[in-house]
Structures are given as C-alpha cells and as structure tokens.
ZAMARGU-4260 file (C-alpha; in steps of 0.2 Angstrom, whole numbers, plus 5000, padded with zeros to 4 digits):
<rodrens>
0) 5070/4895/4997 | 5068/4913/4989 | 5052/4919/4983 | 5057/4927/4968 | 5066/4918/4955
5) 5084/4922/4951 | 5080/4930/4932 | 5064/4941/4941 | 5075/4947/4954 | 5090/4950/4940
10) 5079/4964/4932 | 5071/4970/4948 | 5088/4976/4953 | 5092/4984/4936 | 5076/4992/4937
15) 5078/4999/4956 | 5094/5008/4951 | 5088/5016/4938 | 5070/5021/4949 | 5075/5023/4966
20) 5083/5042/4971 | 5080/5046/4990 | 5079/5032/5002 | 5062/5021/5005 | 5058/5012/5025
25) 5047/4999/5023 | 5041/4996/5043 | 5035/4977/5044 | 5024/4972/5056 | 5021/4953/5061
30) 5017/4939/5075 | 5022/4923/5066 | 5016/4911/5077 | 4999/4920/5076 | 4999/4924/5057
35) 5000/4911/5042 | 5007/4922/5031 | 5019/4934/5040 | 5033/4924/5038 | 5028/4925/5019
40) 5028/4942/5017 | 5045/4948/5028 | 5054/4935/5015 | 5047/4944/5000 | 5051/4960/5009
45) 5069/4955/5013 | 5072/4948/4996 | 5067/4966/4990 | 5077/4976/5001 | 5092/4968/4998
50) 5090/4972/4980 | 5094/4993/4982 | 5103/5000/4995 | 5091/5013/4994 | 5078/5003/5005
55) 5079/4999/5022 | 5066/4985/5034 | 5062/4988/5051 | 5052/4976/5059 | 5040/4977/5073
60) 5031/4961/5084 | 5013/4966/5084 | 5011/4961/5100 | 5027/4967/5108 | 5027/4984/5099
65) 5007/4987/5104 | 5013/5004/5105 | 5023/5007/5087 | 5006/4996/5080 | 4993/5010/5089
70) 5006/5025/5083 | 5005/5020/5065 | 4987/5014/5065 | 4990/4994/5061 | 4977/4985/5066
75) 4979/4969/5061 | 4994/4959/5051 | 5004/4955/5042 | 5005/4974/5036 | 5020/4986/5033
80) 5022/5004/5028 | 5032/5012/5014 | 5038/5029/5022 | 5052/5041/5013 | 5056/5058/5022
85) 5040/5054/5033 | 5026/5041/5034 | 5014/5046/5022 | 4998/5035/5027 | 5002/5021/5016
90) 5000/5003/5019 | 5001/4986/5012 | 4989/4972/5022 | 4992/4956/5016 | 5007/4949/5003
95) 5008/4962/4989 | 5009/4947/4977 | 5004/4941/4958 | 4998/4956/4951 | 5000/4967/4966
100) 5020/4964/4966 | 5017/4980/4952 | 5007/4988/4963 | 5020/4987/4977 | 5035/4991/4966
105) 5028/5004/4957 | 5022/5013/4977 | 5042/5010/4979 | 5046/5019/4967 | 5037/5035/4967
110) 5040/5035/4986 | 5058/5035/4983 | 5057/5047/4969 | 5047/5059/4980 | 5034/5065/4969
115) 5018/5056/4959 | 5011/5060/4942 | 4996/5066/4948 | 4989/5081/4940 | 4992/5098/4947
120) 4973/5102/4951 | 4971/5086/4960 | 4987/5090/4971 | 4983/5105/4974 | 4965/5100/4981
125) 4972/5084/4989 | 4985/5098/4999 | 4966/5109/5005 | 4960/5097/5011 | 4954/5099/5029
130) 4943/5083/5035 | 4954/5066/5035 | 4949/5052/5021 | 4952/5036/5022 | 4955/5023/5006
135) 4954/5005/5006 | 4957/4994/4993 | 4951/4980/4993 | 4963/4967/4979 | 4965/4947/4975
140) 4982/4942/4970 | 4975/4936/4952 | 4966/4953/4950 | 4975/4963/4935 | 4966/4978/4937
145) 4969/4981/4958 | 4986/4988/4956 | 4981/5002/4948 | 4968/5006/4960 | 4981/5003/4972
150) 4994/5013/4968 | 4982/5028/4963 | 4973/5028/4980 | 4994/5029/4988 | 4996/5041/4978
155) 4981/5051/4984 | 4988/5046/5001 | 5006/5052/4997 | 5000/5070/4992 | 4990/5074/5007
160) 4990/5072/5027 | 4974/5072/5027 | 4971/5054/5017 | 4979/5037/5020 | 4978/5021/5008
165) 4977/5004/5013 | 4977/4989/5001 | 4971/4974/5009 | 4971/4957/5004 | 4954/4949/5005
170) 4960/4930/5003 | 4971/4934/5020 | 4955/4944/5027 | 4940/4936/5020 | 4931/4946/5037
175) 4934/4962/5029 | 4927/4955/5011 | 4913/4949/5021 | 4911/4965/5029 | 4913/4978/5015
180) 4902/4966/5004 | 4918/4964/4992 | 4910/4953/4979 | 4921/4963/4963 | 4938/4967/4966
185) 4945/4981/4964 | 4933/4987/4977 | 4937/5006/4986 | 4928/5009/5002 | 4931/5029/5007
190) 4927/5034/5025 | 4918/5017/5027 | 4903/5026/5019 | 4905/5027/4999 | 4912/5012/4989
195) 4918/5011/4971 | 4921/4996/4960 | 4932/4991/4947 | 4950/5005/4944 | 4942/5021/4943
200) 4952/5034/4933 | 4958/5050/4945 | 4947/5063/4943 | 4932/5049/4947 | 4943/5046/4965
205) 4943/5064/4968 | 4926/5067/4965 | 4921/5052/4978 | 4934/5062/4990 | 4925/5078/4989
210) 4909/5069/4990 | 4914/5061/5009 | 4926/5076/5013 | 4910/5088/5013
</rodrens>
C-alpha cells in the first residue's frame, strides 16, 4: 500500500521537475526487525525517489554496515542522509512526515539545486568557521512550525563543514525528548549545551552559533 496518495504524489512530481537541477542521494539506514518504523520510512523514501530521476536510495543495514553507520555518524535508526556533490552533515532521524514531509522536500530541493537563500553575511560566517557545531532539532509530526526550523538549521549545515543538522523525531525517540528535556517543540539543542525553542528567525541561529563556537 503506497504512503502517499495518488493526487499528492501527482503534484510532487510536477513540482520536482520543475525544482530539482543536479542530482540528490538520499543514503538510508535501517534494521527492520529491530526497528518499528524503518520499514515505514524506506517506503516513503522509495515512493519519493521514484518520483525524479534526479534522486537516487542507497540503503545500508545498520548492523551489517557498522562501518558506513560510524563513517557518517548514524547512531541510531531509522535515519538517512541527503547528500549532492558531497555529504553535507545533514540528517533525517525518524519519518519526515505530517508537517515535516515540507521540511523534507523543501531540504531536496535546495540540495539539488546547490545553493540556500541564506543571506550573504551569514554564509560567509558559516564558511570561517573553525570549531564544529552541531544542530539538532527536535520535531513532532503535527508540529507546523518544526519544518522551518528544520530546514534553516540544514541549511546552516549545507553552507558549512564545520556544522551538521539533524531533525529527530521525538515520538520515534521519546529518550532523547527525555533527555534534552524537549517539553515545546521545535526545540534546537547546539553542541549539547545551548537550547532554543520555538522557529528562531536566522540571524537568532547565528547568534546561538557564535555563542557555542567561541
């Protein structure tokens, strides 16, 4: 049974090929005996995949691939990455759906498009950087405000080596909620040290990024 309904996945093709430019790898990890909701998730990402020829699934057993797992830093599943001409630290833990499809689609697109709307003095701070930042962000599915918080933290993560973005799913990792005391989502945690709430607009990220990269 396909995830997305025949109308949806209509206009989600029209849209790709009028988006997508340069191709997109989404690299998917998963153990489906060991996880409820891989099986979930490589449907959804197969269903999108198939929709441009443009993007392209690899997909890894988390166990068996232990070493492709430690090389891109997955520490726990389901999780894939969205790479274009190189992976740029961004990653999806948990099923990118409800109001996270956007988020997911939108990260697509200005992967494949190589390039983010971001202005010019943050890109150009994001590029000096020179200590690593991590962003996680921590998203429901019924949340209408995470994808944009999502897709700015990638975005930060796509412009710089030195940061990476995760969006994790709290209902799929209710430890994480529990240990990031995630009561209000949105919720940003940057280096495991600062935390923000609700989506911040870009030049409040940045300054939280200065703050934990000083």
């Amino acid at each position: 049974m396909a995830l997305l309904e025949d109308k949806d996945r209509r206009t989600l093709e029209t849209y790709l090929a009028e988006h997508l430019l340069h191709p997109v790898t989404l690299r998917f990890f998963t153990q489906e005996l060991e996880c409820e909701t891989c099986r979930e998730v490589r449907m959804l990402l197969e269903e999108v995949v198939r929709l441009s020829p443009l993007l392209r699934l690899e997909v890894h057993n988390f166990v068996l691939d232990r070493e492709v797992a430690a090389a891109f830093r997955i520490d726990k599943i389901p999780a894939f990455t969205v790479e274009g001409e190189r992976d740029y630290g961004i990653r999806f833990f948990g099923i990118p759906s409800g109001y996270e499809f956007s988020g997911f689609i939108e990260t697509l697109v200005f992967v494949s498009q190589r390039t983010t709307d971001l202005s010019e003095d943050t890109k150009a701070f994001l590029k000096a950087l020179t200590k690593d930042v991590t962003l996680q962000v921590f998203v429901t599915p019924t949340c209408p405000f995470c994808p944009q918080a999502v897709v700015l933290a990638h975005k930060m993560a796509f412009e710089s080596d030195r940061v990476s973005s995760s969006m994790v799913e709290i209902l799929e990792f209710p430890h994480l909620a529990y240990r990031y005391g995630v009561r209000a989502v949105p919720k940003i945690v940057l280096n495991e040290t600062v935390a923000l709430e609700g989506a911040v607009p870009e030049a409040f990220l940045v300054q939280k990024i200065i703050e934990v990269a000083s």
